[in-house]
N, C-alpha and C positions, 0 to 999 in steps of 0.2 A: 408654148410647151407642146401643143399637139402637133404643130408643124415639123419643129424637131424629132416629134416621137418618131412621125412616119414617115420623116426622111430615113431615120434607122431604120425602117422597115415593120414599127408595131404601131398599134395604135393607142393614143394619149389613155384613149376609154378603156383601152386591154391593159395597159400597165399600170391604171388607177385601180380599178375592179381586182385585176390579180395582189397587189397590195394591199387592199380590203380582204378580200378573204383571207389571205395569210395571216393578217390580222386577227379577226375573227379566229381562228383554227388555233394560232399561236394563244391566244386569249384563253379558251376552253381548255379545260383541267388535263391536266400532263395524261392523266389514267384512262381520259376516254378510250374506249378500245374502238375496232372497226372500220368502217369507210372514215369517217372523220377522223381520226389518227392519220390513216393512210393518207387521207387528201393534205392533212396539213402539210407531212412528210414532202407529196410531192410537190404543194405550190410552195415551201420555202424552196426546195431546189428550183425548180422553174424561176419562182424572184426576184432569188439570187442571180439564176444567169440572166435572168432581163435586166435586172441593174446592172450587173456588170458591161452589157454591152450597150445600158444607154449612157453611161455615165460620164462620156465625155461629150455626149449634145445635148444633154436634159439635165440641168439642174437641179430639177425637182429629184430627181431621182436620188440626189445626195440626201435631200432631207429625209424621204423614205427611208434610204437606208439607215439613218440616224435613228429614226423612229423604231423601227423592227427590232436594229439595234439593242436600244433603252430596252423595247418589250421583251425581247430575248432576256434578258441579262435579269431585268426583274423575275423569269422564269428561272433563271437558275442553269436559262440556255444558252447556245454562243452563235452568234453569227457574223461571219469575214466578210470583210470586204477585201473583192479582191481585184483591185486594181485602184489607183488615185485619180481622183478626178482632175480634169486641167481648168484652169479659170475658165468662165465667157463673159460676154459683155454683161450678161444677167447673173455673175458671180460675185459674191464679194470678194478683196480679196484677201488670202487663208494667212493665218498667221504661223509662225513658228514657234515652237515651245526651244528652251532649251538644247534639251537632245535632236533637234533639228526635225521631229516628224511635222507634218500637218495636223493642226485640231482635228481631231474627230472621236466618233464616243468608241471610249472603250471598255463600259461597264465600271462598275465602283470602283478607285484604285485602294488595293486596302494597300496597308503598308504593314510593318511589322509590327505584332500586338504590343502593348503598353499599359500602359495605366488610362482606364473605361470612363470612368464616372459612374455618375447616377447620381439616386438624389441623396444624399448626405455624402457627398467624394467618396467611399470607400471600396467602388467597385474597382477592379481591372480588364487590363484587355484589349482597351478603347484605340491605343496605338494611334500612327501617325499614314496621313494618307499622304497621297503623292505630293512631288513639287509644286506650291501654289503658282499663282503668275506673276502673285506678289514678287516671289523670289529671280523672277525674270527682267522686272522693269526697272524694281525697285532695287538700287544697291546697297551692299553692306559697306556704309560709311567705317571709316577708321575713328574708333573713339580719343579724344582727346581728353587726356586728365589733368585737375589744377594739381599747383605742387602739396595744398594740403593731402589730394589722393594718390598724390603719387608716394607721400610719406606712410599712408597709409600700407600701400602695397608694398614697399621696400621695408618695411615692418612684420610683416607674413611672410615676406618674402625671408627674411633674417632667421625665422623661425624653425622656417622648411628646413633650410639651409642649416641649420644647429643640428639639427636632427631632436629637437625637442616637443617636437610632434609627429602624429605618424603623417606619412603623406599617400595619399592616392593617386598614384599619376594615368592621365588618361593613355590613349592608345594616339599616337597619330594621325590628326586631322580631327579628332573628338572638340576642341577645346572650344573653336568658334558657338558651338551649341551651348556650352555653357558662359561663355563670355557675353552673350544675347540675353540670359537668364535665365533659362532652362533649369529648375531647385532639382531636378528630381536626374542622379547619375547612375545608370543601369550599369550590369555587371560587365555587360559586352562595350562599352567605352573603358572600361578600366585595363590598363596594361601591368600595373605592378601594385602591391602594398607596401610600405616600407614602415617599420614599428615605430620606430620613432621615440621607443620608450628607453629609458634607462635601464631596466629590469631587462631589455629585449625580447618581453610578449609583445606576441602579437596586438591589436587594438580590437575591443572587446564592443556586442551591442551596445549604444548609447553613448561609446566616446565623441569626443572633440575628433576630428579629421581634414588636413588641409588638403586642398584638391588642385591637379599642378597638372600642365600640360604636359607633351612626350619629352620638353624642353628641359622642364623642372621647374618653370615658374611657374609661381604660385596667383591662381584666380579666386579663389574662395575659399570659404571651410564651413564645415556643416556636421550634420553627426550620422556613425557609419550602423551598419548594420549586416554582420558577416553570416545572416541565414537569408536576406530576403532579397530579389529581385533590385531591389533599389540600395545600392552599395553605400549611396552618401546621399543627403537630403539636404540640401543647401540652405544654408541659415543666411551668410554674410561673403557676398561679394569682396574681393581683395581693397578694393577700393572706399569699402563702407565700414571695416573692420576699426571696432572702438580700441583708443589708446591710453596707454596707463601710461606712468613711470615705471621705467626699469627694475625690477624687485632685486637684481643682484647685485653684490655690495661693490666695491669701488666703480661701477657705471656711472659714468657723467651723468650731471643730471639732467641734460639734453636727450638722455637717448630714453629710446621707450619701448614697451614691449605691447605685443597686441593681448585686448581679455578674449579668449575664449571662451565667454561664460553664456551659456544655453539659457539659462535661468534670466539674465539681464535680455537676454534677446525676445526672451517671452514676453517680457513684462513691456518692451518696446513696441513689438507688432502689435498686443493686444491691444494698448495703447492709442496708436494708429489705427486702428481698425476700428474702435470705437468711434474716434474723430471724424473718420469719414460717414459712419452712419451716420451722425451727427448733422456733417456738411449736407450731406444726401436727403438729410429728415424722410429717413423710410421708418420712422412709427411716427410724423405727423398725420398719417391718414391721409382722406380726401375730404370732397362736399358730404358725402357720407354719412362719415364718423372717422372716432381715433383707429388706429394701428397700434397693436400690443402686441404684436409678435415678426418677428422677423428674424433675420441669420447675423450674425455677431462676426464670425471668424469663418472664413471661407475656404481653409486647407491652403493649396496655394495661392489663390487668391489672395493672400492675405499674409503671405510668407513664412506660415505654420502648417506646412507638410502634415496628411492623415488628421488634421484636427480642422472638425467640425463643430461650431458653436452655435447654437438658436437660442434666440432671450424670448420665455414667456411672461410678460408683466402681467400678475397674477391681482396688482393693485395690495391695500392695505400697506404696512410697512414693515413686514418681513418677517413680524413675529406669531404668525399664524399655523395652520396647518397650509393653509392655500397661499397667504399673502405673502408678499413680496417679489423682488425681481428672481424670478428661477433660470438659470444659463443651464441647457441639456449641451454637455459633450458628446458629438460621435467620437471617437476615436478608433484608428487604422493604424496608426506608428507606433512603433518599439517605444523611441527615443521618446515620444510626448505620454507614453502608458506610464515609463520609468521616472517620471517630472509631472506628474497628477499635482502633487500638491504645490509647486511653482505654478500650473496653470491656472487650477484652485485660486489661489490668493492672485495672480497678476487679476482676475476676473473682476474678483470682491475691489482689489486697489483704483484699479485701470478702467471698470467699465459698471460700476456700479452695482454687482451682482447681489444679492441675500444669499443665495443657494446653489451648487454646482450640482445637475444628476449626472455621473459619471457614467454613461453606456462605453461597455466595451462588445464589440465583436470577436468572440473566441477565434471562428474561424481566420480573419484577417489575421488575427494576433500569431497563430499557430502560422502563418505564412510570415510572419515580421519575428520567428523562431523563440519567442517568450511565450508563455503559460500563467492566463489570470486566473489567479489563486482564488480570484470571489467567484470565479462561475462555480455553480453546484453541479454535482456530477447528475443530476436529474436534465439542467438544461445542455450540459454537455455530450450528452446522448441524442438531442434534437437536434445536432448540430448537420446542414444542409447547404451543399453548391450550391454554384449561385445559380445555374439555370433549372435548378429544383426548385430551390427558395422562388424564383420568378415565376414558373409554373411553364416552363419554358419546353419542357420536355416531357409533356403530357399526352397519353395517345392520341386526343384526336386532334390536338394544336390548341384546345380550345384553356385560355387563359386569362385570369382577371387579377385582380392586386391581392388575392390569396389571404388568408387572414389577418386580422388585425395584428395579432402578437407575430413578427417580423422570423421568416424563416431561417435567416442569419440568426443565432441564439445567442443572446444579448442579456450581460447583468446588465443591476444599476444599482447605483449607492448613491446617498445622495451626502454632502459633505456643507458645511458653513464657510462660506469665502471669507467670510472675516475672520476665525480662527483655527480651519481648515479640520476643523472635528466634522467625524463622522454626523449625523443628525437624519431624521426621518426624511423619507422624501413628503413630497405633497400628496393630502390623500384623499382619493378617490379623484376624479376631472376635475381638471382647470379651467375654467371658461376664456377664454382669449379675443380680442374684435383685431379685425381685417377690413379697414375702411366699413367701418359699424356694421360688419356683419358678426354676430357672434358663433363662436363655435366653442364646444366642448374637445379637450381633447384631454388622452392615455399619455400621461409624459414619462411611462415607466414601461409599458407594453405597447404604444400606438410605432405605425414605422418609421425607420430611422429615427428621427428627436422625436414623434408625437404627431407631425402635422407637415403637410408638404407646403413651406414657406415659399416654396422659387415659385410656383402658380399666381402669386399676390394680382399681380399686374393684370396677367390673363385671364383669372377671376371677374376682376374688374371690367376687361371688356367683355365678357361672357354677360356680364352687368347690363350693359349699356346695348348687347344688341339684344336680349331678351326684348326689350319695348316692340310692345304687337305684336307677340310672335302667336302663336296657340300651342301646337304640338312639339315640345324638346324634350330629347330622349340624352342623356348622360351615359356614356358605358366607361365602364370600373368607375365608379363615382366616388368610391373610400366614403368618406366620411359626409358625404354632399354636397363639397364646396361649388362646384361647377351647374348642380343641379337650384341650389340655394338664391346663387345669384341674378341666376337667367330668371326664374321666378320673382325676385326684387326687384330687375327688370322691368315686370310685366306681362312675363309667357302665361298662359292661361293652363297650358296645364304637359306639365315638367316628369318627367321618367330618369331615374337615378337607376342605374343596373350594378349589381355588385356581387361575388361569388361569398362575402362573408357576412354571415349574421349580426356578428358582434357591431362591425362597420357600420352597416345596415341602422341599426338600435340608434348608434349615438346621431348618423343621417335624422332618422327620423327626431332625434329629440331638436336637432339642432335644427330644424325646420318647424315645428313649433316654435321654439326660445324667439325666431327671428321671423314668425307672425304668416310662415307661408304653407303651414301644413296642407291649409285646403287644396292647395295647388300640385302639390308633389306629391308622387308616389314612389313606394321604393322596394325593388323588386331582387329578390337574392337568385342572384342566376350567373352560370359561365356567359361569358362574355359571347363568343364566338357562336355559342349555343343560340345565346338569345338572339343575337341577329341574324343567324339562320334561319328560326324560327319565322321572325318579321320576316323576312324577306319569301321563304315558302306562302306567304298569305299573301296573295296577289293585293286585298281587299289595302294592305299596309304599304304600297307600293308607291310615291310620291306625297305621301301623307304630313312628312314632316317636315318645320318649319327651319327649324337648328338641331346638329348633332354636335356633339362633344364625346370625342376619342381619347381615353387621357391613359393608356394601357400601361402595364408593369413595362420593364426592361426584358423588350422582348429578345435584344441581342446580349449579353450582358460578354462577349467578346469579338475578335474579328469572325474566331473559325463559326460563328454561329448568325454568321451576316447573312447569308445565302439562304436556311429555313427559316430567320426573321424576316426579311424583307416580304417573302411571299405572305408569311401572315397580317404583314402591316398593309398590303396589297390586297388580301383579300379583307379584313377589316373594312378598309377604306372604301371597298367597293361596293358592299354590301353598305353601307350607310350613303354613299349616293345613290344608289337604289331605293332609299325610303325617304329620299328629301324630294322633295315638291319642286318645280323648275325655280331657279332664284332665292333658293334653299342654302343655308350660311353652316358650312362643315368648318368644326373646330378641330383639328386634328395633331396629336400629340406624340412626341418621341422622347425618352428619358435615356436612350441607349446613346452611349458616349459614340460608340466605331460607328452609327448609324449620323448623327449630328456633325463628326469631327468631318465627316465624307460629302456633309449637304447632299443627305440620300432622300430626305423627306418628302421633298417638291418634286424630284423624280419618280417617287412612290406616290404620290396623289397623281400625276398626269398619269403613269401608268395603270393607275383605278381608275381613272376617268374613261380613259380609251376602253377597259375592259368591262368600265359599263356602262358603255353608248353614251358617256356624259359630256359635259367640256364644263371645264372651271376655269373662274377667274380670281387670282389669287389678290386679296384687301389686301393690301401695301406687301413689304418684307418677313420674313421669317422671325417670329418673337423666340424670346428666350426666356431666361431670368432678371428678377428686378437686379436695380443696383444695389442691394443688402450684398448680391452674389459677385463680388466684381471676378475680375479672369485676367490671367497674366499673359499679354499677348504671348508671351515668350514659352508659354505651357499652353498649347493648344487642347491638350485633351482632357483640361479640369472641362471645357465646355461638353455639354450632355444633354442639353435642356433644348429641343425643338417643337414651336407652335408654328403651325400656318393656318391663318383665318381663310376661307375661301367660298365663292358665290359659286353653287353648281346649277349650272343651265342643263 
């Protein structure tokens, strides 16, 4: 490298050093004013032209720029490359994408916004990022049908074609996306409606809708929704579509017609989804103890759009205040808010429930163009975006998981699955165990259903690195699951930070209940606050053994990706600052546009460079257990990113 440097005429040490300092310059806070402003200003320019003119003899010089790159973009800043480098014998060689450019970084690709996630499915936002590689290598085989599916679809297909349903036809080139499995059909793929009814209205929220390419044939049907972003929510593939006999009269009795019925579809997926917890035995626990809480129904996941389901096994046998099995609904969909009581009962039938608490989200709902009649006009007054509710847009950035009672303003009823009457909820706390840890939980005010089930797994190894540790600090710890375990562990002495009291309370009880109070403390503080704090004490400055990051939804869309990233960067940075060399950062992402991008790992390397660290990251990027499964074919139900990582 240095041979090369100084055949161009600089030196290896001169274009290492000036990429250091730009480094450095770029790193420090946009707002510094003065010579260090000015200087940065002028060694990016100067950087830029030294890479650009070593970059066809120094191949180090591409990875620099790569780097600068990443660090640019996590600022919020941009930097070209201007000119392409040409292979050498020390090159590897470049691949092509698609559109035929060369790999190289070009900052997060957002793509156009979507549906986000988070945790109970009911954010949006999340969208879909660029062309994977998958889509490069891998090709889109031609599906082959047997003749029973092909009876199938030339049965839907008859229906269309009657005009005895309405149809949605897409636009032109749309259909491949949903013939993959894509449930969820936006307004901008739809090219026509056609009523389809006898009467000739239009089709109303919550009907039946068959969904048909620009062709006219028919791929699926689902149910429509003429106020909200999501036109059709796909129930039944054309191919999967159940058959009756023909209902009208001189019809052979060969011929058949397809059911339509939303309610039989419910009572099947629920079904299904049960089975698989089952298969999965995600409440067998571990070496531990038992598992009594986990996720039921997983919105798409699961092939029940906007529907969320958590089972708390409450123990006894259901005839209690507390006892039995209790299933908390989120709910996000029109179509599943209008079919409560089909849900209700497929739960009670299909998965063994005692009790449904039915939470609704107003605001979702008021987006899905329906009006729940149980909200009180008290909680309908508190109702709050979603980057309010997350604490997202707060003066000084500083943000924590906000209080217990959920700033999305949420009724709940609680209903009997066996006879789908109304009935009390459960009162006061439930106590629940998570591989025998026990925790209390609000299944009527705590967030989303009460408890954040997708963490199970990541708890658990929060678990197992705890042994020997001394110093773990927890930031947003909610309820203390993360702070709890590390101390079961064996940490000797555990820091839980949280902005809400109430949270706070039931931490601390639920750290007695499970024998570790001596070890835990639990401190009500912003988040960003408190590690500022640590980090201005020099005396707190490699002191600790493990962090754990587990923050709100700090992007809860795309357009809010760019003053996210910089806080999940400064977060991260400031807690490798206070880990000790060889120190194990746990660090967390709930943001859908943030996960669906794999922006995470790019956000820890970029907090490492900005605080003189290097990490090495413990295996692959975690997620959610399998209670949460994910349809490859909907990329952006996924939301949930962990990376465990050693910082040197």
């Amino acid at each position: 490298a240095a041979t090369q440097a100084r055949a161009a005429g600089m030196s290896a040490t001169r274009l290492v050093t000036m990429t250091l300092m730009t480094t450095c310059a770029m790193a420090s806070p946009a707002s510094t004013a003065g010579p260090i402003a000015a200087t940065a200003r002028t060694l990016r320019r100067v950087c830029s032209s030294a890479l650009k003119s070593h970059a066809l003899l120094n191949p180090h010089a591409d990875a620099l720029t790569r780097s600068l790159g990443a660090l640019a973009s996590i600022r919020g800043e941009r930097v070209r490359r201007l000119g392409a480098s040409a292979p050498t014998h020390a090159s590897p060689k470049l691949t092509t994408t698609r559109a035929g450019k060369a790999n190289e970084w070009r900052g997060p690709r957002y793509g156009k916004g979507g549906r986000g996630g988070g945790r109970g499915g009911g954010g949006r936002g999340g969208g879909r990022g660029g062309a994977s590689d998958a889509a490069v290598y891998v090709k889109r085989p031609r599906r082959a049908f047997t003749e029973d599916e092909q009876r199938r679809i030339a049965a839907l297909q008859a229906l269309a074609d009657a005009g005895a349903a309405p149809v949605a036809t897409l636009a032109k080139g749309k259909a491949n996306l949903f013939l993959d499995g894509n449930p969820i059909v936006y307004g901008g793929a739809v090219d026509a409606i056609a009523n389809g009814k006898r009467d000739g209205a239009p089709p109303r929220t919550g009907d039946p809708i068959i969904v048909a390419d620009h062709e006219g044939k028919a791929l699926a049907w689902g149910v429509y929704n003429d106020t909200s972003q999501y036109v059709v929510r796909i129930l039944r593939m054309a191919w999967e579509c159940e058959l009756a006999p023909h209902p009208a009269a001189g019809v052979s009795a060969e011929s058949v017609a397809v059911k339509c019925d939303v309610e039989e579809v419910i009572r099947d997926k629920i079904k299904v989804a049960a089975r698989m917890r089952s298969d999965c035995r995600v409440a067998a626990g571990n070496a531990n103890g038992p598992t009594t809480v986990y996720r039921l129904v997983n919105s798409e996941g699961d092939g029940l759009s906007g529907v969320c389901v958590d089972v708390y096994d409450c123990g006894g046998e259901g005839e209690g205040e507390g006892g039995g099995k209790v299933a908390v609904a989120a709910v996000s969909a029109a179509w599943a808010h209008m079919r409560r009581d089909a849900v209700v009962k497929a739960l009670g039938e299909c998965a063994g429930i005692d009790r449904v608490l039915w939470r609704t989200d107003a605001r979702m709902l008021k987006l899905e163009g329906i009006f729940d009649e149980s909200q009180s006009e008290e909680s309908r007054s508190e109702e709050t975006d979603d980057e309010t509710a997350e604490g997202v847009d707060d003066a000084d950035g500083q943000s924590d998981a906000g209080p217990i009672v959920s700033g999305q303003s949420e009724a709940a009823r609680c209903y009997d699955a066996k006879t789908g009457a109304e009935t009390s909820p459960p009162a006061g706390w439930v106590t629940v165990a998570e591989n025998g840890v026990r925790y209390e939980v609000d299944l009527t005010k705590g967030h989303k259903t009460g408890f954040y089930v997708d963490q199970r797994d990541n708890r658990a190894e929060v678990r197992a690195l705890g042994a020997g540790k001394g110093r773990v600090l927890d930031v947003c710890c909610y309820t203390g699951g993360f702070a709890i375990n590390a101390a079961l562990g064996g940490a000797a002495d555990v820091t839980g930070v949280d902005s809400s009291p109430l949270a706070l309370d039931i931490a601390r009880r639920n750290a007695e209940v499970n024998g570790v109070a001596a070890s835990t403390t639990f401190v009500q503080s912003e988040a960003f606050k408190y590690l500022d704090d640590l980090v201005a004490d020099e005396g707190n400055l490699g002191t600790f053994d493990m962090i754990v990051l587990d923050p709100p939804k700090l992007a809860p869309s795309v357009n809010a990706l760019d003053k996210a990233t910089r806080k999940y960067v400064k977060m991260n940075q400031a807690a490798m600052r206070l880990l000790r060399p060889g120190g194990i950062l746990v660090t967390c992402s709930c943001s859908g546009a943030v996960t669906q991008r794999e922006l995470l790992p790019a956000i820890v390397t970029a907090a490492a460079t900005a605080a003189g660290r290097r990490v090495t990251m413990l295996g692959k990027p975690r997620g959610a257990g399998a209670d949460q499964p994910l349809d490859p074919a909907y990329p952006e139900g996924s939301y949930l990113t962990v990376v465990v990582c050693r910082v040197a």
